[in-house]
Every structure is written in C-alpha cells, then in structure tokens.
C-alpha positions as a LaTeX table, in Angstrom:
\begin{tabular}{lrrr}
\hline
Residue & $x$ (\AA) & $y$ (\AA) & $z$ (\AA) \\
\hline
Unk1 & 4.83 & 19.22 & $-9.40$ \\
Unk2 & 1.46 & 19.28 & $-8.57$ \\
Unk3 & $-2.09$ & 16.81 & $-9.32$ \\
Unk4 & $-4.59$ & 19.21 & $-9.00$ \\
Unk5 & $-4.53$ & 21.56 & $-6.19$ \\
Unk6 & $-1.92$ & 19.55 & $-4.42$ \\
Unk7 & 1.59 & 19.32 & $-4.63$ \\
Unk8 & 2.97 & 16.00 & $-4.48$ \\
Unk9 & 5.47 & 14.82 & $-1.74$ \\
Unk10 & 3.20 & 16.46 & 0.69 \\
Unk11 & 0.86 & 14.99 & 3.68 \\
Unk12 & $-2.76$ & 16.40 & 3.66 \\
Unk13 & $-4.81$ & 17.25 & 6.57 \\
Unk14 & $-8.28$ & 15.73 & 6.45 \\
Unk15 & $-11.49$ & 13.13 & 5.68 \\
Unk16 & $-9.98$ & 11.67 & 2.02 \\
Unk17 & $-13.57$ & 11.50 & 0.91 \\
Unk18 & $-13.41$ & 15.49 & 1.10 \\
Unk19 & $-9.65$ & 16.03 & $-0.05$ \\
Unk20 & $-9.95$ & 13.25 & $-3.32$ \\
Unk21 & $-12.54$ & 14.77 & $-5.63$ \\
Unk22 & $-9.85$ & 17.71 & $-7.08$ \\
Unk23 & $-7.21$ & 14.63 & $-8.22$ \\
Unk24 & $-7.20$ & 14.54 & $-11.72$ \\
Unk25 & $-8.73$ & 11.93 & $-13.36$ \\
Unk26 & $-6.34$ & 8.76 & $-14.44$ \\
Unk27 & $-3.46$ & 10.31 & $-12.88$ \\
Unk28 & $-2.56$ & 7.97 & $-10.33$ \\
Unk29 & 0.17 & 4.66 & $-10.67$ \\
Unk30 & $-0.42$ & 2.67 & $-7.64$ \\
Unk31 & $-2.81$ & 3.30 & $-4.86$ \\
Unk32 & $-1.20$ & 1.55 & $-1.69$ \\
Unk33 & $-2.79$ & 2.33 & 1.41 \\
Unk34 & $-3.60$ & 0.47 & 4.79 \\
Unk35 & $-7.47$ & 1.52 & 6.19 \\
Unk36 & $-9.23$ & 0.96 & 9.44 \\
Unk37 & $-10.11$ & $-2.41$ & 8.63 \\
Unk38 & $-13.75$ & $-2.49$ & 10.56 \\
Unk39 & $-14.33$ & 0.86 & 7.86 \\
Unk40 & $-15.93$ & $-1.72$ & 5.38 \\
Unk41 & $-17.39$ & 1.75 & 3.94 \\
Unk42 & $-13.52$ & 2.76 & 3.69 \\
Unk43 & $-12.78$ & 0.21 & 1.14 \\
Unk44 & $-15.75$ & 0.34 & $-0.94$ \\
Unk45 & $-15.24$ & 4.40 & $-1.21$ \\
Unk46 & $-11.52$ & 3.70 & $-1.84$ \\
Unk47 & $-12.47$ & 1.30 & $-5.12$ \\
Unk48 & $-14.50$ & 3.63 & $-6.58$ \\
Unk49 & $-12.16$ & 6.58 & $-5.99$ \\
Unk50 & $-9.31$ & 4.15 & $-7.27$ \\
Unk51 & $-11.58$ & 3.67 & $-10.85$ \\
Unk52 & $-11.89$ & 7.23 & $-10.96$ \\
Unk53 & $-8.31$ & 8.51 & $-10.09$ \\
Unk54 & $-6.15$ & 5.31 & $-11.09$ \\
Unk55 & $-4.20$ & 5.57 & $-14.56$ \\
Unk56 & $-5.38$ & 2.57 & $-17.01$ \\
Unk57 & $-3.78$ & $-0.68$ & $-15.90$ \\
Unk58 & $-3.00$ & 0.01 & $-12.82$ \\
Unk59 & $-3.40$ & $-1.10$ & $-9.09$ \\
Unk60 & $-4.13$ & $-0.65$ & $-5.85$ \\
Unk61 & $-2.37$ & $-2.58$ & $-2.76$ \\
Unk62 & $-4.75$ & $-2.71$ & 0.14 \\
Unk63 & $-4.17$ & $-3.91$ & 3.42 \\
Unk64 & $-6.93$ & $-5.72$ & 5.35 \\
Unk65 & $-7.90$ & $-7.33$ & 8.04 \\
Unk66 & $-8.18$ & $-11.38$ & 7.97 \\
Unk67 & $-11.56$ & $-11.30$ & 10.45 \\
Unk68 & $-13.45$ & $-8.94$ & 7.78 \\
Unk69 & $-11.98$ & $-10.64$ & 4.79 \\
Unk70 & $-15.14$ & $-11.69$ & 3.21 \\
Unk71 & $-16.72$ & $-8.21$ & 3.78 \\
Unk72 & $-13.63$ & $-6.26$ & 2.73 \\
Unk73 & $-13.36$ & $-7.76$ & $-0.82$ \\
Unk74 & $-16.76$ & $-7.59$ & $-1.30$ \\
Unk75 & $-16.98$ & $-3.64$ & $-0.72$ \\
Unk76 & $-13.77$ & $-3.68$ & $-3.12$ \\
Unk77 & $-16.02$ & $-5.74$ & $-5.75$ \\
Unk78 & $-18.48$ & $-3.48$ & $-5.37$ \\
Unk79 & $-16.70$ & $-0.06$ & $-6.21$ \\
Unk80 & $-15.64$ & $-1.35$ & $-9.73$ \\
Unk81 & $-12.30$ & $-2.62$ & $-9.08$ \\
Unk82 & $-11.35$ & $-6.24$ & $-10.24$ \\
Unk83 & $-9.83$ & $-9.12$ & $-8.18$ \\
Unk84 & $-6.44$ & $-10.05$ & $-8.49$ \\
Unk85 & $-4.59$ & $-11.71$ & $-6.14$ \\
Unk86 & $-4.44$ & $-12.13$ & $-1.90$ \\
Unk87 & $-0.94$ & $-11.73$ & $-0.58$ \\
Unk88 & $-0.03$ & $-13.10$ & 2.90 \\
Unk89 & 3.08 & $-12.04$ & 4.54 \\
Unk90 & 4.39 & $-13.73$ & 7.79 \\
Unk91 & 6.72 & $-12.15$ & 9.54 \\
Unk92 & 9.76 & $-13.75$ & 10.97 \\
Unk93 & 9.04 & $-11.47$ & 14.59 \\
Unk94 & 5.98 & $-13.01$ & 15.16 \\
Unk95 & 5.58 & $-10.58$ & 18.37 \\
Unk96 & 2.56 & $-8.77$ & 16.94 \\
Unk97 & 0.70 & $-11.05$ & 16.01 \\
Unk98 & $-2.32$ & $-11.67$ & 18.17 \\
Unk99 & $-3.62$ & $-14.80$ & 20.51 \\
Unk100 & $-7.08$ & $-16.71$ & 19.71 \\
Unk101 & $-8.25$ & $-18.77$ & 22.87 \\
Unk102 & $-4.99$ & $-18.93$ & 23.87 \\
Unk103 & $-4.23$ & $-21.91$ & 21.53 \\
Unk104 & $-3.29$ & $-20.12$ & 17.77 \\
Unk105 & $-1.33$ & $-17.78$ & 16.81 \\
Unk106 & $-2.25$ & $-15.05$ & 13.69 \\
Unk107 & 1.37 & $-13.83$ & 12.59 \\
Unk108 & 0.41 & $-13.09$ & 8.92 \\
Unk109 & $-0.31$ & $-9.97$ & 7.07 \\
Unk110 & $-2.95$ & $-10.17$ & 4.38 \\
Unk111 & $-2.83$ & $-7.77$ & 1.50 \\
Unk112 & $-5.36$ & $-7.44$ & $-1.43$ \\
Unk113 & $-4.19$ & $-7.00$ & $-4.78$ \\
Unk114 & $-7.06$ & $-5.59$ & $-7.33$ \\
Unk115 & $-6.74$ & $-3.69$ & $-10.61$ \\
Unk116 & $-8.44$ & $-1.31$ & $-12.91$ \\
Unk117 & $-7.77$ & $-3.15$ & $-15.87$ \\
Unk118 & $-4.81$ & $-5.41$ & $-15.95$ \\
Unk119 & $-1.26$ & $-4.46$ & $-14.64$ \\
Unk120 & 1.47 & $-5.91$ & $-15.30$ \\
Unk121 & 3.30 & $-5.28$ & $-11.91$ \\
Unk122 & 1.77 & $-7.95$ & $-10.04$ \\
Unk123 & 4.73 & $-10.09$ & $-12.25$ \\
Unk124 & 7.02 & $-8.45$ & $-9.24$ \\
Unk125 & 5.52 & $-10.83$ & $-6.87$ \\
Unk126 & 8.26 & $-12.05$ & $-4.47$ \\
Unk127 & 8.86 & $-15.06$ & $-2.28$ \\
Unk128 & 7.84 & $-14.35$ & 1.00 \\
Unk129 & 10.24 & $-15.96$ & 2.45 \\
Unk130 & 12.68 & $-13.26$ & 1.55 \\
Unk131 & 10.98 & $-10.49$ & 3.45 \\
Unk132 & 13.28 & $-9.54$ & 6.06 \\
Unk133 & 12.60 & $-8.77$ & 9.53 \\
Unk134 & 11.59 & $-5.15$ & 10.42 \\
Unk135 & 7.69 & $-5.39$ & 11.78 \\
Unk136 & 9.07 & $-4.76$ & 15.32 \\
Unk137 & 8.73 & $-1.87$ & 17.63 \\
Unk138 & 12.40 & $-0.60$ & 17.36 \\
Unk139 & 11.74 & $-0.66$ & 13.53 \\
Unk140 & 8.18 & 1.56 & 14.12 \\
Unk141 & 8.10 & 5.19 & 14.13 \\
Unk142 & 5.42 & 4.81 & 17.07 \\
Unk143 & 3.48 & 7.48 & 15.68 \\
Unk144 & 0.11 & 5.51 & 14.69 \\
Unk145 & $-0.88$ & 2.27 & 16.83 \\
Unk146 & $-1.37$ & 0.15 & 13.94 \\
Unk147 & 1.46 & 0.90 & 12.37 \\
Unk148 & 3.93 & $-1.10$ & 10.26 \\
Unk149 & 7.61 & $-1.54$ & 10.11 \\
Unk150 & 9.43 & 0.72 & 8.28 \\
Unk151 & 11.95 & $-1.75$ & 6.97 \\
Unk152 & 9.20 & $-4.05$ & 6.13 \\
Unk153 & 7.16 & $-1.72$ & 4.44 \\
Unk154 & 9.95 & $-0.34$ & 2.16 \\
Unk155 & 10.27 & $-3.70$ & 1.24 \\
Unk156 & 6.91 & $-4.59$ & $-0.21$ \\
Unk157 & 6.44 & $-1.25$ & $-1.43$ \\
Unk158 & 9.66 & $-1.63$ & $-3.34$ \\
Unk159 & 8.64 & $-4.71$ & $-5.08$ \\
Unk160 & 5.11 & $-3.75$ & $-6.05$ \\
Unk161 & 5.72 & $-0.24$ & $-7.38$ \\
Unk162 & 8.77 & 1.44 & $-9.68$ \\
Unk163 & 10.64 & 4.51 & $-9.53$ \\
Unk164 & 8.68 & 7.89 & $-10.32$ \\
Unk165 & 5.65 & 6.27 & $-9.64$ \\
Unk166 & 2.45 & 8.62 & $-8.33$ \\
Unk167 & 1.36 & 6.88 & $-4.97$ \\
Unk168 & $-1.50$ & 7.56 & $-3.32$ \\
Unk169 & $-2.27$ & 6.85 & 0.40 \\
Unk170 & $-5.54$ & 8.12 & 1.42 \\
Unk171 & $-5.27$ & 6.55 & 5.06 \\
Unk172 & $-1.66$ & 7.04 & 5.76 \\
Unk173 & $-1.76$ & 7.38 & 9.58 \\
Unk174 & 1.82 & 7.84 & 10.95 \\
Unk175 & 3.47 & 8.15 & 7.63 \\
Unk176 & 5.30 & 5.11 & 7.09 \\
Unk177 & 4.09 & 5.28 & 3.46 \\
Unk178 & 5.32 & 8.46 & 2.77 \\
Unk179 & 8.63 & 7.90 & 4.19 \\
Unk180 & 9.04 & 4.41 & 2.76 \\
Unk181 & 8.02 & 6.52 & $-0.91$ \\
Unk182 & 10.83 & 9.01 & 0.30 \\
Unk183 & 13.32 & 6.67 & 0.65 \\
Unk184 & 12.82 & 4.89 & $-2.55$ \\
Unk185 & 12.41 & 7.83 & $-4.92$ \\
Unk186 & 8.43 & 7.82 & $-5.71$ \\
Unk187 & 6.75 & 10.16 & $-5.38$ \\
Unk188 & 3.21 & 10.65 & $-3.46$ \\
Unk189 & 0.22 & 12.27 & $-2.20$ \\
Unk190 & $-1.29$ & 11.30 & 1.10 \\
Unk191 & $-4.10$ & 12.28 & 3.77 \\
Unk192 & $-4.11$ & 11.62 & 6.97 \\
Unk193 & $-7.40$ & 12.59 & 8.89 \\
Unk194 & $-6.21$ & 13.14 & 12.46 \\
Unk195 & $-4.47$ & 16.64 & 12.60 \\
Unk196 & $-1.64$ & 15.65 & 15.64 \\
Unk197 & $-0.89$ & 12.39 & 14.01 \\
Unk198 & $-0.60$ & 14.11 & 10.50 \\
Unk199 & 1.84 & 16.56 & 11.53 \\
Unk200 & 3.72 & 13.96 & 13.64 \\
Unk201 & 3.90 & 12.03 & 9.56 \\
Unk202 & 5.28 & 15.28 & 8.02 \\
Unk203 & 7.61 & 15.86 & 10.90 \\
Unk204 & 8.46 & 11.75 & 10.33 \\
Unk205 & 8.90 & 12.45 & 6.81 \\
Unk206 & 11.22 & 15.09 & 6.81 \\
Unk207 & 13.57 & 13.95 & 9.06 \\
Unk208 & 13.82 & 10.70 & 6.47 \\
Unk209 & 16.75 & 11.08 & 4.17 \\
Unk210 & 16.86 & 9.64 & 0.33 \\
Unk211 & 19.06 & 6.94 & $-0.27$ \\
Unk212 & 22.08 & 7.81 & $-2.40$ \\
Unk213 & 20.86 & 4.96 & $-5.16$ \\
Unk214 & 17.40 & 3.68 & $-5.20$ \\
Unk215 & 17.14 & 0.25 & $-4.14$ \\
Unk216 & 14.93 & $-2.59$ & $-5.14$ \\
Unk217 & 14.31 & $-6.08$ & $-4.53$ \\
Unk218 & 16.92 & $-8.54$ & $-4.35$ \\
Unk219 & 14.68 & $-11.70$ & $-4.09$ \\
Unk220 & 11.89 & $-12.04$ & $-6.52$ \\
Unk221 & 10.53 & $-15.29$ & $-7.77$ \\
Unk222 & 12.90 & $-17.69$ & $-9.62$ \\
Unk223 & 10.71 & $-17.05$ & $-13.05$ \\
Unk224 & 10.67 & $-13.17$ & $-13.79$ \\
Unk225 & 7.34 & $-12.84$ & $-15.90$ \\
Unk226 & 8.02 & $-10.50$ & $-18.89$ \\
Unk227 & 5.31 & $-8.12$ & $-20.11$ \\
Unk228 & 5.71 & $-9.87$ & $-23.50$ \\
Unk229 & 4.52 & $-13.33$ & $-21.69$ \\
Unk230 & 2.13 & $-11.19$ & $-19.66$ \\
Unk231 & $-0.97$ & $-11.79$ & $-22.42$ \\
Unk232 & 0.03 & $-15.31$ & $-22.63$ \\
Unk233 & $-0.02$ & $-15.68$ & $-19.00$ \\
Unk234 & $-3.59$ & $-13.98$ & $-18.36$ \\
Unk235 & $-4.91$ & $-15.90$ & $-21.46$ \\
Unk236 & $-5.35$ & $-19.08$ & $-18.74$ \\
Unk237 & $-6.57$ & $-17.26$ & $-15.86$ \\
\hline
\end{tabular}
C-alpha cells in the first residue's frame, strides 16, 4: 500500500522537509515522532506539515525537551496545530535521567499532545503509574543516542494510537518507532536523515517479529471516556 510515492512500512532516507511534500493530503492518523529538541524550527515545520498531512481529528504525539518547553509549544502554536494536553512520564529506572547542580534529579519524560481539530483518542490516557519499566540500556537498540526504550515506547504508543493506524515519524532516528508500529500491527512511514543510522533502523526493523495477537493496554484510567460523552466532556474545557 502506498501514500504517495512511498510505500508504507518502509524507512526513508533523508531531510523530512524534502521527503513530506508528495504525502497526500489528510491521509495521516497519528503523527508520533521524537525531534532534536534544540530544532525549535523542527517543531514549528512539523505543525504545519501535521495541518497539511493529518486526517481531520486527529493528532500528533511529540516529544520534547523540558528546558525548551516554552519555545517548543510556541513553534507548535504557531504552525496551526491546537493545544491539548502535556503528558509527563517518570520512569521507574530513573538511570537516565540527568543531574542539575548536583542536588535534583530530572527522571520525567514530557510529551505534547496537540490536535488538528479534536480527537477523541486522547480519552486513552493512562495512569502513569502503570508504565512499566523498559527505558534502560538492555531494553535500547543502541542505534541512536537519544533513544528510547523499546518496551516503553510500545507501551505509550499502544495506548495513544489503534490498530491499522497510518503513523508518521518524520525524525525516527534508530527506529524504535517503526519497530514498536511493527510489533503492534500499525502501519507507518518514517524518515530518518542520517544515512548509517537509517539503515541500522531498517536492519532494526526487520529483524523485529509481529506479535501473534496485537496487544494493548492493560491499565487505562478507572473512567473510560466514551466518544458519546466526548462532546459533553469538551463542552467544559
């Protein structure tokens, strides 16, 4: 099956700002993706590719970094898309998370939730407390230095996307998105800009077998929102 020019299930080689123009228009379900956080530039592009290439009501799952917070949902603001919610995520290995004068400890994970529209999949939202470890090195495929467990990942992507969904990851780096879309049965379309560490992804990603069932979530919030309370809901945000 193809989007364009590309087939899906594949890894691209290349600047996303080149490869993204040919993707169809509105043909995307869930854009979930994890830039170079100083790339403020990054995130404002990747808004107003997501209003361009994102179906109606849907969303985009961006990872950031908590020093350029400020600057990183403004640049999202600014491409068109529309704030939703801030996710943080705290590992229970708290080994890489990072020192500040030697007195507190960062071990959380911030992700941005914003929308063309309104989608109704941010009613998945789990309790954090369910995540379960998987952010370590042995859980890594070491092929990207900012790179996320595998475990972890397949996780969150699990909870904030369904099966058959298009995903799109413009930044994917080692491939853990990719593989973590593999494993769960969505397919995806993703560029990777550095040609060694693209083909070290594809390599990743073929070597990652399907599960025999699809799994999802186990934990989600005690109060499952409906998309028939969905309007209700929104109506006193």
């Amino acid at each position: 099956m193809k989007l364009g020019p590309y087939e899906l299930d594949q890894i691209y080689t290349g600047d996303a700002r080149l490869l993204a123009p040919p993707i169809p228009d509105e043909s995307i379900d869930l854009i979930f993706t994890d830039p170079v956080y100083q790339n403020i530039d990054d995130y404002r592009w990747l808004a107003e590719t997501a209003n361009r290439v994102l179906k109606p009501n849907s969303a985009a799952f961006i990872f950031c970094g908590i020093e350029w917070l400020p600057q990183t949902c403004q640049a999202l603001l600014d491409g068109g898309l529309t704030f939703r919610w801030q996710f943080s995520f705290t590992p229970i290995q708290a080994g890489g998370s990072s020192f500040w004068s030697g007195m507190m400890r960062r071990c959380w994970i911030s992700g941005l939730w914003f929308e063309k529209g309104i989608s109704h999949l941010y009613a998945r939202i789990f309790d954090s407390m369910a995540i379960p470890a998987g952010n370590s090195q042995s859980d890594k495929g070491n092929l990207h230095q900012w790179e996320k467990g595998q475990k972890w990942m397949m996780f969150v992507l699990s909870a904030f996307s369904r099966p058959s969904m298009f995903v799109f990851d413009p930044f994917c780096g080692g491939g853990t998105v990719p593989a973590v879309c593999k494993m769960l049965g969505r397919r995806y379309l993703a560029f990777e800009i550095d040609p060694a560490v693209a083909e070290r992804a594809r390599l990743r990603v073929l070597e990652t077998q399907p599960p025999l069932f699809i799994p999802e979530p186990e934990q989600l919030t005690l109060e499952r929102i409906s998309n028939e309370t969905m309007p209700d809901m929104l109506a006193g945000v």
